[in-house]
Jmol script that loads the backbone (N, CA, C; Angstrom):
load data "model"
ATOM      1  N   UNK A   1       0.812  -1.182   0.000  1.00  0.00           N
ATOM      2  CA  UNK A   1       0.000   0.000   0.000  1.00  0.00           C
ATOM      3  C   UNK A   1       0.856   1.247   0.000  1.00  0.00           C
ATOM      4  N   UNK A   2       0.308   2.106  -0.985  1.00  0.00           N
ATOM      5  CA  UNK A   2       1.570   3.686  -1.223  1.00  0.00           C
ATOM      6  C   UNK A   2       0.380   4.700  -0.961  1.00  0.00           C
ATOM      7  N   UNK A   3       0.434   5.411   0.869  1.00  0.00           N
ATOM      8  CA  UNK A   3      -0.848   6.016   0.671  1.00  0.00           C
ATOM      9  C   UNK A   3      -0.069   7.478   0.270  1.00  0.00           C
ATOM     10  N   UNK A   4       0.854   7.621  -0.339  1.00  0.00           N
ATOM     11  CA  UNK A   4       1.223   9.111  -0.992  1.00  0.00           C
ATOM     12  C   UNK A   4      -0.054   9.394  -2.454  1.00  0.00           C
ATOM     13  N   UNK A   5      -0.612  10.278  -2.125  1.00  0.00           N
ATOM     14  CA  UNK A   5      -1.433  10.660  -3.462  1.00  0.00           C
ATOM     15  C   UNK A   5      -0.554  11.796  -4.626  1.00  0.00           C
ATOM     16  N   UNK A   6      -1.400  11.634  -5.737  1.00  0.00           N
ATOM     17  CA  UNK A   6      -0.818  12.582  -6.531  1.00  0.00           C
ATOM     18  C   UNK A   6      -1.276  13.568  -6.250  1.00  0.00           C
ATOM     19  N   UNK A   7      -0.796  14.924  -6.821  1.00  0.00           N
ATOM     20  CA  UNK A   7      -1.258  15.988  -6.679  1.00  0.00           C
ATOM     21  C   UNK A   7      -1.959  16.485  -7.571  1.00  0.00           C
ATOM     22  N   UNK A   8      -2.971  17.709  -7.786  1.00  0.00           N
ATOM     23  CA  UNK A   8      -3.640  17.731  -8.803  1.00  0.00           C
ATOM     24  C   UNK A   8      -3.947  18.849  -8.592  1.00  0.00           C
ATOM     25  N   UNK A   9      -3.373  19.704  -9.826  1.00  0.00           N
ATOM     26  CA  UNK A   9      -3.452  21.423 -10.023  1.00  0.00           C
ATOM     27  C   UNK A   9      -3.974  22.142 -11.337  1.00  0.00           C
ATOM     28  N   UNK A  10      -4.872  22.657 -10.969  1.00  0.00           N
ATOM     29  CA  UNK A  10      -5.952  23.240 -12.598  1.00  0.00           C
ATOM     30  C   UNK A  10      -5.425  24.744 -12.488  1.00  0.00           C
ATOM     31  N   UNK A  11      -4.765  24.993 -13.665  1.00  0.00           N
ATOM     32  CA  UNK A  11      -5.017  26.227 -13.909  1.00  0.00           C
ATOM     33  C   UNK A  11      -5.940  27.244 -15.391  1.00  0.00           C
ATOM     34  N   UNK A  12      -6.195  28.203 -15.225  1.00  0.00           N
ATOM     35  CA  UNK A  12      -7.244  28.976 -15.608  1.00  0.00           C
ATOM     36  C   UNK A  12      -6.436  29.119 -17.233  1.00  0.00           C
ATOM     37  N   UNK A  13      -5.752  29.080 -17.224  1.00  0.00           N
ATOM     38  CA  UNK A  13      -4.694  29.502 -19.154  1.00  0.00           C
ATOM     39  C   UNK A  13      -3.664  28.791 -19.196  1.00  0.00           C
ATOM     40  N   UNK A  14      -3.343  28.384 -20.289  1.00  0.00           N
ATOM     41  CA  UNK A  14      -1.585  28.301 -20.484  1.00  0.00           C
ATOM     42  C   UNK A  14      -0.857  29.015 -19.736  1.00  0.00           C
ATOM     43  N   UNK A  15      -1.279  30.121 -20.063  1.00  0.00           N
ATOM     44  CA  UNK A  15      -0.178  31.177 -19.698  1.00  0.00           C
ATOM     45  C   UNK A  15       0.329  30.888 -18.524  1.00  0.00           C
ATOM     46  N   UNK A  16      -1.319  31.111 -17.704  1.00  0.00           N
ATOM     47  CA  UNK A  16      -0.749  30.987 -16.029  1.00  0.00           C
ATOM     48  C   UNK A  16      -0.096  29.227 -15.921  1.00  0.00           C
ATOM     49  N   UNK A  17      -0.099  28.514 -16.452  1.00  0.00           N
ATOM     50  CA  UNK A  17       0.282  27.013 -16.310  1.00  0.00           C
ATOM     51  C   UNK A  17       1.901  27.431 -16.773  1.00  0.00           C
ATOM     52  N   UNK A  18       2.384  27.891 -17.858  1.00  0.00           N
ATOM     53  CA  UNK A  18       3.647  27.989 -18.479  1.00  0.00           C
ATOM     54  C   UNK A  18       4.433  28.771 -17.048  1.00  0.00           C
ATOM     55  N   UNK A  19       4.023  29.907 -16.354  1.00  0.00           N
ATOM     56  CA  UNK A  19       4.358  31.077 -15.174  1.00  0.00           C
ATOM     57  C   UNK A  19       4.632  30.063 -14.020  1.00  0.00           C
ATOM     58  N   UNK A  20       3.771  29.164 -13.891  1.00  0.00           N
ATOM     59  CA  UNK A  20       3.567  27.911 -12.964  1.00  0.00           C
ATOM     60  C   UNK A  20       5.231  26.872 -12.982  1.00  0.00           C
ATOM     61  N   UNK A  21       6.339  27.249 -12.373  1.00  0.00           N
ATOM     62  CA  UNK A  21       7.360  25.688 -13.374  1.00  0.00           C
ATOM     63  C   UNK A  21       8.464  25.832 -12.167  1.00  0.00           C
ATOM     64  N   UNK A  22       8.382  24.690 -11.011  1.00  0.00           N
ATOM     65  CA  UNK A  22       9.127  24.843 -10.380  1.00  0.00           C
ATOM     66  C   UNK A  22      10.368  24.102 -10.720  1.00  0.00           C
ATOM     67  N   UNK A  23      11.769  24.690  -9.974  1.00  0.00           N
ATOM     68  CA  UNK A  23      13.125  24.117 -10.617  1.00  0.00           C
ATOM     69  C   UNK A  23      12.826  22.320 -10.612  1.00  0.00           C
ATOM     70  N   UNK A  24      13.687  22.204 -11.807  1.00  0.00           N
ATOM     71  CA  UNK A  24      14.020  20.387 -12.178  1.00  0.00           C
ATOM     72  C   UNK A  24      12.307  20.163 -12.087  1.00  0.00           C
ATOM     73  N   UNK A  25      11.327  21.004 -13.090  1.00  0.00           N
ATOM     74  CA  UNK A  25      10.056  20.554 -13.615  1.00  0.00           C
ATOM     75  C   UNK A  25      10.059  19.389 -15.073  1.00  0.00           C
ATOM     76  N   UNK A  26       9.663  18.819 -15.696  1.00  0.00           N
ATOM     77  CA  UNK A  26       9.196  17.812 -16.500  1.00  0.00           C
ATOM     78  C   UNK A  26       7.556  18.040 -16.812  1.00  0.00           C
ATOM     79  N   UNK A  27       7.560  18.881 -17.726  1.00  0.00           N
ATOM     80  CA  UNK A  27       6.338  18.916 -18.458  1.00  0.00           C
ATOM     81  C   UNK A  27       5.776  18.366 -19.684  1.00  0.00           C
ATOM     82  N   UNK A  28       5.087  17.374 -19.611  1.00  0.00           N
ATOM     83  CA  UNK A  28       4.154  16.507 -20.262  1.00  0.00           C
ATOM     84  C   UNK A  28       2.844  16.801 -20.555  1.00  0.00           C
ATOM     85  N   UNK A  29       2.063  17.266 -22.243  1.00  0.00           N
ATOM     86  CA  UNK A  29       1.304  17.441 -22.782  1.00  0.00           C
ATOM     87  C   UNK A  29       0.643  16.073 -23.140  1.00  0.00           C
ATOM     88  N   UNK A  30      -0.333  15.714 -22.850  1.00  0.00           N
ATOM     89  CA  UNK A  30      -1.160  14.452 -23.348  1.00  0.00           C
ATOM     90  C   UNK A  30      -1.836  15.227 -24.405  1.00  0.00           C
ATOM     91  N   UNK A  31      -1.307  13.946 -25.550  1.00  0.00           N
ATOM     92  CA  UNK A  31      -1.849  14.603 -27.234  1.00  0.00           C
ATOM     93  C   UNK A  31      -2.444  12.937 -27.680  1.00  0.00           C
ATOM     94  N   UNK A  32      -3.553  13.023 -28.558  1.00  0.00           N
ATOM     95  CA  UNK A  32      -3.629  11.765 -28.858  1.00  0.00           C
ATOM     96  C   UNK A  32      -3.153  12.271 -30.693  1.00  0.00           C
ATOM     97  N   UNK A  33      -2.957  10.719 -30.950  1.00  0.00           N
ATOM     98  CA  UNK A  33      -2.174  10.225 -32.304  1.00  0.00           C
ATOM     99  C   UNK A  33      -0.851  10.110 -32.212  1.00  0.00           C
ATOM    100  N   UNK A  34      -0.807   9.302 -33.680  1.00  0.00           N
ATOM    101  CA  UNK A  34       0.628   8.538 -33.433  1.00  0.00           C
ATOM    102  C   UNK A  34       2.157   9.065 -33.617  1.00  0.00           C
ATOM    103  N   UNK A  35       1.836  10.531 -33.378  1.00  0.00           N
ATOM    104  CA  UNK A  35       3.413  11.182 -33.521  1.00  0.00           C
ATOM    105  C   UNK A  35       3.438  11.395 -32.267  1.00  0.00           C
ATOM    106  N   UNK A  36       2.961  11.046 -31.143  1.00  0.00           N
ATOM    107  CA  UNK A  36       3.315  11.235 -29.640  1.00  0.00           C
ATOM    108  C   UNK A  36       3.686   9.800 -29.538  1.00  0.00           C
ATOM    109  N   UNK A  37       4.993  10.101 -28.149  1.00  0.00           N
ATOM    110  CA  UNK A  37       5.453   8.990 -28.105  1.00  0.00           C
ATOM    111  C   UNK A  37       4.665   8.736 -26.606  1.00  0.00           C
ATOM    112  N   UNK A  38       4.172   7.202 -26.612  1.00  0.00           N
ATOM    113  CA  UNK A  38       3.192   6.881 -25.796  1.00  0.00           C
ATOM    114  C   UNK A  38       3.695   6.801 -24.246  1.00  0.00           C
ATOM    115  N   UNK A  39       2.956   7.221 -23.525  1.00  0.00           N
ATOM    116  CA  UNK A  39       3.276   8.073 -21.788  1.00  0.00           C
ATOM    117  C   UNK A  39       4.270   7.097 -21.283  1.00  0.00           C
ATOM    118  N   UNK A  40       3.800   5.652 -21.256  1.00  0.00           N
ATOM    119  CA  UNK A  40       4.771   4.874 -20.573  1.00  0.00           C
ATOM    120  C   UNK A  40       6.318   4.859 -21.278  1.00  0.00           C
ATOM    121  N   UNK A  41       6.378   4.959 -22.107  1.00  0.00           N
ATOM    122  CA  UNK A  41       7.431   4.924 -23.016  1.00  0.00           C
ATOM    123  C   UNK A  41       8.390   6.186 -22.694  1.00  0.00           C
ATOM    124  N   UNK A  42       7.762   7.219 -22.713  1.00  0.00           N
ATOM    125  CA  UNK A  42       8.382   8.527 -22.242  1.00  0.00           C
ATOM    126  C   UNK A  42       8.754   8.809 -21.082  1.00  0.00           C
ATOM    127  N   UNK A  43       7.857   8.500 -20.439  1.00  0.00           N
ATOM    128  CA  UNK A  43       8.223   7.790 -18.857  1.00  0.00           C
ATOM    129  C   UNK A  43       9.637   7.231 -18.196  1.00  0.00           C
ATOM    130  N   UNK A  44       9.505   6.431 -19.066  1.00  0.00           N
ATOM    131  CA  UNK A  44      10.793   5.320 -18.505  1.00  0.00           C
ATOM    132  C   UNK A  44      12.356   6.255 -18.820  1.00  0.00           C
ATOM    133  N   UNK A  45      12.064   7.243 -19.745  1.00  0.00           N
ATOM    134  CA  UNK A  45      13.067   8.219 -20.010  1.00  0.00           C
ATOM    135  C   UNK A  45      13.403   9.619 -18.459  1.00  0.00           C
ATOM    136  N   UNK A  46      14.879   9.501 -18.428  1.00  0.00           N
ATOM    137  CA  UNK A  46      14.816  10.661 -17.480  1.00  0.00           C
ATOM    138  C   UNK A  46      14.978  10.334 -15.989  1.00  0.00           C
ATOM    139  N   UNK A  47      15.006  10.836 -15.126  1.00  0.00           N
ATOM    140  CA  UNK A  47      15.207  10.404 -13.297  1.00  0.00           C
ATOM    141  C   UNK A  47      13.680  11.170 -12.730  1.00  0.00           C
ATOM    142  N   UNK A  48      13.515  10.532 -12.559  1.00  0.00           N
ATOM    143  CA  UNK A  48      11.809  10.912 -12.008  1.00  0.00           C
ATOM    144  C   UNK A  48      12.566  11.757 -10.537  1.00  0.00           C
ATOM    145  N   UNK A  49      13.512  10.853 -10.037  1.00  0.00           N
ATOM    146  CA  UNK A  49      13.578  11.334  -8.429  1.00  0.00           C
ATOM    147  C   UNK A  49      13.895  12.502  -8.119  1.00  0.00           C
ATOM    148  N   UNK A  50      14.656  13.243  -9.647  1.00  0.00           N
ATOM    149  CA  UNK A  50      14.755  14.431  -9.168  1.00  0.00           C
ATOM    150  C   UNK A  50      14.208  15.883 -10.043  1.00  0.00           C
ATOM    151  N   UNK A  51      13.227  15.251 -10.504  1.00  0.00           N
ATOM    152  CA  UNK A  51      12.295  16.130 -11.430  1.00  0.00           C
ATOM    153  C   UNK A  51      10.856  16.040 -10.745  1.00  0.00           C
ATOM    154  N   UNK A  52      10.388  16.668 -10.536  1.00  0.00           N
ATOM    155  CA  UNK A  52       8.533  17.238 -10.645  1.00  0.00           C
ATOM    156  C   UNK A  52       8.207  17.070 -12.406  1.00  0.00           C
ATOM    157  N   UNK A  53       6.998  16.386 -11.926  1.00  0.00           N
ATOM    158  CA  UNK A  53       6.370  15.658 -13.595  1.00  0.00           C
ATOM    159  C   UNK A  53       5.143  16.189 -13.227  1.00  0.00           C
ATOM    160  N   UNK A  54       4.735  16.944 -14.164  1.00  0.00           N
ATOM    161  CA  UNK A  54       3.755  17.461 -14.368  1.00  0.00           C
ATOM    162  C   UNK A  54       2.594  16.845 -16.337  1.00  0.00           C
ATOM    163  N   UNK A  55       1.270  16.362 -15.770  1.00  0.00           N
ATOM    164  CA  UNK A  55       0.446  15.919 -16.893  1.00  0.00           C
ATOM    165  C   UNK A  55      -0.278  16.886 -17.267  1.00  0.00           C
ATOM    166  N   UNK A  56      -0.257  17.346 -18.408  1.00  0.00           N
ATOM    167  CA  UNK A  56      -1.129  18.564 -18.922  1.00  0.00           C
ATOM    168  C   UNK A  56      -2.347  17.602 -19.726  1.00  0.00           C
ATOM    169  N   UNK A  57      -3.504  17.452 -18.983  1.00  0.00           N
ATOM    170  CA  UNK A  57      -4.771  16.896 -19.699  1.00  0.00           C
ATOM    171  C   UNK A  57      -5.598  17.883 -20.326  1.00  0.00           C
ATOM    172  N   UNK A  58      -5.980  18.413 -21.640  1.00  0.00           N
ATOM    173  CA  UNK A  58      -7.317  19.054 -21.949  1.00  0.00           C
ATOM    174  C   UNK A  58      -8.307  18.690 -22.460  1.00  0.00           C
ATOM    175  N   UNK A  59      -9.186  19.183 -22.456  1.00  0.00           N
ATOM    176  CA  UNK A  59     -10.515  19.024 -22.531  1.00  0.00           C
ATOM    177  C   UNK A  59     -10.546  17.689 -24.103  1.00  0.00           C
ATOM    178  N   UNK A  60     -12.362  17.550 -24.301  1.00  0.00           N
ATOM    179  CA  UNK A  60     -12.206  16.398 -25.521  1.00  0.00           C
ATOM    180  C   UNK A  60     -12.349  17.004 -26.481  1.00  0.00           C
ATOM    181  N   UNK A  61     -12.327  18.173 -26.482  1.00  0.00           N
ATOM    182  CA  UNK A  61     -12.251  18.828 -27.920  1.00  0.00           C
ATOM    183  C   UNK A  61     -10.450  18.939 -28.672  1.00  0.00           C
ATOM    184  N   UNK A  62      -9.976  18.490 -27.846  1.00  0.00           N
ATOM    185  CA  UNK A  62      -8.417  18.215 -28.260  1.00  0.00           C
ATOM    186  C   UNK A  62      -7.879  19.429 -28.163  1.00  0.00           C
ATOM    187  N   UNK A  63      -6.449  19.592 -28.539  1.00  0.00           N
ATOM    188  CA  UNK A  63      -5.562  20.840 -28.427  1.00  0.00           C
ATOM    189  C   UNK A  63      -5.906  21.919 -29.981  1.00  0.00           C
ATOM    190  N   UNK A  64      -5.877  22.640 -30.049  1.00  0.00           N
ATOM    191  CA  UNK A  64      -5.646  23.116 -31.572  1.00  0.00           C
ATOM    192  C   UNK A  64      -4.175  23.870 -31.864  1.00  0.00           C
ATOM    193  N   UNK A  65      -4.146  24.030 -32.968  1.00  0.00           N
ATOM    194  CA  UNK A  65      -2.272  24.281 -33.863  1.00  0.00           C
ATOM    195  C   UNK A  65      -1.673  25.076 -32.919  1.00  0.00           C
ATOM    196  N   UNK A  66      -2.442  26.815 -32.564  1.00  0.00           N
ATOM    197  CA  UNK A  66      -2.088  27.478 -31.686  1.00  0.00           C
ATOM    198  C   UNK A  66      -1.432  26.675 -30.019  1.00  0.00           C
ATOM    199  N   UNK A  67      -2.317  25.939 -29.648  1.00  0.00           N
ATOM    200  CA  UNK A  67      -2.034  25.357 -28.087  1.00  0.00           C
ATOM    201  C   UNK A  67      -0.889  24.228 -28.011  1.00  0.00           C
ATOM    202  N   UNK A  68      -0.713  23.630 -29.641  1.00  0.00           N
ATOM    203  CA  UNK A  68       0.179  22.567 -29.953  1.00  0.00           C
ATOM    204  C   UNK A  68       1.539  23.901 -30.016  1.00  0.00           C
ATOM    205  N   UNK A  69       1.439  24.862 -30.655  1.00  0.00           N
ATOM    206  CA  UNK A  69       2.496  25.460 -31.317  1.00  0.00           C
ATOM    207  C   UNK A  69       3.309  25.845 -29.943  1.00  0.00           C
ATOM    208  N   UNK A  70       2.243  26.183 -28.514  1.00  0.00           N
ATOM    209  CA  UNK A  70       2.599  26.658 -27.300  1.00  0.00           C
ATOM    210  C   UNK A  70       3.702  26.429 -26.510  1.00  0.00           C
ATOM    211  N   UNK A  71       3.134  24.787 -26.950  1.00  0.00           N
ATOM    212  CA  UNK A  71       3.731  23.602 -26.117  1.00  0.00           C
ATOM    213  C   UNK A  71       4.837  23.460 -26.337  1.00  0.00           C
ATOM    214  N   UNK A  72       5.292  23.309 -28.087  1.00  0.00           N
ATOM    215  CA  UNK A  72       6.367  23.126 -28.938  1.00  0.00           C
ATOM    216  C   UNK A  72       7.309  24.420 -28.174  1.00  0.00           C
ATOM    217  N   UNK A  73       6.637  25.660 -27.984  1.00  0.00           N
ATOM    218  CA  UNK A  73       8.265  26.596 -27.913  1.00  0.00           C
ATOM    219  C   UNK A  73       8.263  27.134 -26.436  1.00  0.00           C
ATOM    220  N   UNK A  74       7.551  26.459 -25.881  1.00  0.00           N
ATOM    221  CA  UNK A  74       7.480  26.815 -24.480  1.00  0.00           C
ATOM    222  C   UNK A  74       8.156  25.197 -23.084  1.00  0.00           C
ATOM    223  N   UNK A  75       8.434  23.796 -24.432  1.00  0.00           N
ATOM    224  CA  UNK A  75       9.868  23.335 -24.084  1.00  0.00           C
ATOM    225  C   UNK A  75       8.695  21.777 -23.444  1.00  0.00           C
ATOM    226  N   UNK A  76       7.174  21.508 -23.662  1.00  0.00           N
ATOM    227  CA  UNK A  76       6.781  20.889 -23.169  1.00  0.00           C
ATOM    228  C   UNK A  76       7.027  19.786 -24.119  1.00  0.00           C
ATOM    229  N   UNK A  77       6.735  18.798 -23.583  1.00  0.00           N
ATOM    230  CA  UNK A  77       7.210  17.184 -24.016  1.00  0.00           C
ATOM    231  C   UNK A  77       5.796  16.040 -24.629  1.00  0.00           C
ATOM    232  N   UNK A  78       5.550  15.715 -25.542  1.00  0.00           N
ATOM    233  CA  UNK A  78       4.542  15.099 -26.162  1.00  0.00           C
ATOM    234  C   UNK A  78       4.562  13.666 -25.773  1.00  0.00           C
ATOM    235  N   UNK A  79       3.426  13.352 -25.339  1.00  0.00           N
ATOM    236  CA  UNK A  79       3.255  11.792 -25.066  1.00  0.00           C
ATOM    237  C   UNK A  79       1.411  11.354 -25.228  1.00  0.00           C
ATOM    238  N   UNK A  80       1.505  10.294 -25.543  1.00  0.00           N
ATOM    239  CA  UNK A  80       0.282   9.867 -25.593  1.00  0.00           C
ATOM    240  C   UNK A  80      -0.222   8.733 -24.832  1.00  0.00           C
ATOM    241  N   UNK A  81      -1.863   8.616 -24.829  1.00  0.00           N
ATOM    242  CA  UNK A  81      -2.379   7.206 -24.430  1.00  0.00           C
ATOM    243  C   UNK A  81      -2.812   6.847 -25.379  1.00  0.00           C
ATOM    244  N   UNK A  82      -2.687   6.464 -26.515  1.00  0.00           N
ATOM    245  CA  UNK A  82      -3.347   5.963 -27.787  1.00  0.00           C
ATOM    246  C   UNK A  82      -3.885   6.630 -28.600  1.00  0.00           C
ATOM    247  N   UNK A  83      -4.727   6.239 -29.522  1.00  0.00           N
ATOM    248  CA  UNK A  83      -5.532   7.018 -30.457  1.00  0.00           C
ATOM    249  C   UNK A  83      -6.934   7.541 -30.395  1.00  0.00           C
ATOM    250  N   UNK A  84      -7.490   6.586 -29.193  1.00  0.00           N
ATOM    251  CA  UNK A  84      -8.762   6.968 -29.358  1.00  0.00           C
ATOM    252  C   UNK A  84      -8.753   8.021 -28.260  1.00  0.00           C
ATOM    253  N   UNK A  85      -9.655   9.111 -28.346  1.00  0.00           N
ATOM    254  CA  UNK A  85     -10.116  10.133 -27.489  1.00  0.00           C
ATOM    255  C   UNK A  85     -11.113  10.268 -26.100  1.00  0.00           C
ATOM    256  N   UNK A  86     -10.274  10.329 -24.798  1.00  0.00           N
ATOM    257  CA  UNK A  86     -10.831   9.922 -24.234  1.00  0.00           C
ATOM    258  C   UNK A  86     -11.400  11.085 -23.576  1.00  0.00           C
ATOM    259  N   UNK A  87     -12.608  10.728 -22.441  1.00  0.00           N
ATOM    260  CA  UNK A  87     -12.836  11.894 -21.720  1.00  0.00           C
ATOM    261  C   UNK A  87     -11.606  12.215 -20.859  1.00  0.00           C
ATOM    262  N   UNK A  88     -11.702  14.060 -20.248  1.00  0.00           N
ATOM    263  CA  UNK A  88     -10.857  14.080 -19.681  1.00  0.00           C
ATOM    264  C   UNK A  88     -10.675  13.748 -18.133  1.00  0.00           C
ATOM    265  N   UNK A  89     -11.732  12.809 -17.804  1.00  0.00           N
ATOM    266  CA  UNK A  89     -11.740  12.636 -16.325  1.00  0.00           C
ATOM    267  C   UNK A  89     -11.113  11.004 -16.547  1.00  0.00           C
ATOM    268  N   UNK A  90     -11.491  10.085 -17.886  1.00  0.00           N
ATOM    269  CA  UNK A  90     -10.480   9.169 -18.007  1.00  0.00           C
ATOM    270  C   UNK A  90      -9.033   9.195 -17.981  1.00  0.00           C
ATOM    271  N   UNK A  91      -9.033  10.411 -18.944  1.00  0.00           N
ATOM    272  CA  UNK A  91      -7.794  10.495 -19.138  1.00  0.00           C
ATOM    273  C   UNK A  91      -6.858  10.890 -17.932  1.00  0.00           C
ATOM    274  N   UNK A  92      -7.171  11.544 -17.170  1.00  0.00           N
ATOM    275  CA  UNK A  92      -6.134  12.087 -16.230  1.00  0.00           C
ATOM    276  C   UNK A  92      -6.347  10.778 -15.313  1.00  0.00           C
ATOM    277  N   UNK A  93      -7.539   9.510 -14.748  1.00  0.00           N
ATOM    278  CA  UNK A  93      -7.250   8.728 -14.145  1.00  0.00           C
ATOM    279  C   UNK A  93      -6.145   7.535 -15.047  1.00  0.00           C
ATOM    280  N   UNK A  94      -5.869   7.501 -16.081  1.00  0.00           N
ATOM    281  CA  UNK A  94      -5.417   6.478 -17.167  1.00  0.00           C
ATOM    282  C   UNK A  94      -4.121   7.075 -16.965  1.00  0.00           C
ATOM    283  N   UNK A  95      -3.718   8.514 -17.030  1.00  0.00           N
ATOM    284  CA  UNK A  95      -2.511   9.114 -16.984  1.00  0.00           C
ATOM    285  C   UNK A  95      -1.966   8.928 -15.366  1.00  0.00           C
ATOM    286  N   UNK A  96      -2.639   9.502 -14.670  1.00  0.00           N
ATOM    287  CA  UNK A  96      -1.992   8.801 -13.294  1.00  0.00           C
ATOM    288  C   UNK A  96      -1.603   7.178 -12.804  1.00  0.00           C
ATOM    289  N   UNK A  97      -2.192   6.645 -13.390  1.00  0.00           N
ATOM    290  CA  UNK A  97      -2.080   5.087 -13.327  1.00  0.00           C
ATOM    291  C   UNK A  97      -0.430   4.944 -14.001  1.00  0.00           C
ATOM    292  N   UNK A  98      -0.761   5.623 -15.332  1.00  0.00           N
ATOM    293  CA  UNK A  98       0.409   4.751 -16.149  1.00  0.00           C
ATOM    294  C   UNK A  98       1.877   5.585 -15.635  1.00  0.00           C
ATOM    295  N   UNK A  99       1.389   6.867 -14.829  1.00  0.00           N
ATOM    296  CA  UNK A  99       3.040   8.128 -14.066  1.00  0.00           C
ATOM    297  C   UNK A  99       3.387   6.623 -12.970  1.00  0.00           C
ATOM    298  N   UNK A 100       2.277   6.206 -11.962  1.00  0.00           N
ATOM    299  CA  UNK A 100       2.080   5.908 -10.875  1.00  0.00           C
ATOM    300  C   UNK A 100       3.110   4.538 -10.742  1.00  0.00           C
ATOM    301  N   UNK A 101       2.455   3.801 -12.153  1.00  0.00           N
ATOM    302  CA  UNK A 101       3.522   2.497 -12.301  1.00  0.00           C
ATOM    303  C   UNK A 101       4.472   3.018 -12.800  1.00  0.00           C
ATOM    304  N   UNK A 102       5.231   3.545 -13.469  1.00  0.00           N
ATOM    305  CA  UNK A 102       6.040   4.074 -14.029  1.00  0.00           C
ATOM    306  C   UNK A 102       7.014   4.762 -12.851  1.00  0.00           C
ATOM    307  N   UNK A 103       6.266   5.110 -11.859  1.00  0.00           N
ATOM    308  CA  UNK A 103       7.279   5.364 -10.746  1.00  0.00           C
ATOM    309  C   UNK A 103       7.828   4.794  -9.843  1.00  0.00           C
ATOM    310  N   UNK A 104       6.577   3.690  -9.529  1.00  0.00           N
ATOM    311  CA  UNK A 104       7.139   2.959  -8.280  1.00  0.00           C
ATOM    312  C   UNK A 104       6.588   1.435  -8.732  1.00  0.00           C
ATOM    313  N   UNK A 105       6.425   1.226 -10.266  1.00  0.00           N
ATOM    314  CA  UNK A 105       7.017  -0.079 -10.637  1.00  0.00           C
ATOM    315  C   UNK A 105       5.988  -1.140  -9.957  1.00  0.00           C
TER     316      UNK A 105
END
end "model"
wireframe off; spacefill off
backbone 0.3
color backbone group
């Protein structure tokens, strides 16, 4: 039993999310399709122990070019859960699952 929970922080814009980045952060955009490299996979890349990992989930209307273009020059990291589109209350439980094993195996 690991009763450490994740943490879970909404903010109101990018903007204020990008302003948001504490030292040795790891920021992760959940994108679906197959030019993201899939979460667990990306995962296993990097020292978790001394980075803060942060999951950027949005809504099911997906990202658009602008919010993709954001991500791209503002240094965030692309990963996926597959192709199909999920809600975002799946998705962030599907994304914590797959950080969760991915951390403590």
């Amino acid at each position: 039993g690991n009763t450490l929970l994740p943490c879970f922080k909404r903010f109101p814009s990018l903007a204020a999310c990008k302003e948001y980045s504490p030292p040795n952060s790891r920021w992760i955009v959940l994108d679906v399709g197959n030019k993201a490299t899939p979460l667990d996979k990306l995962l296993a890349t990097g020292d978790h122990r001394e980075a803060e990992v942060f999951l950027v989930v949005g809504s099911e209307r997906g990202w658009t070019e602008n919010e993709r273009s954001f991500f791209r020059s503002s240094g965030f990291e692309t990963a996926s859960l597959g192709n199909r589109i999920l809600r975002t209350d799946t998705a962030c439980i599907a994304a914590t699952s797959v950080a969760t094993l991915a951390f403590h195996g």
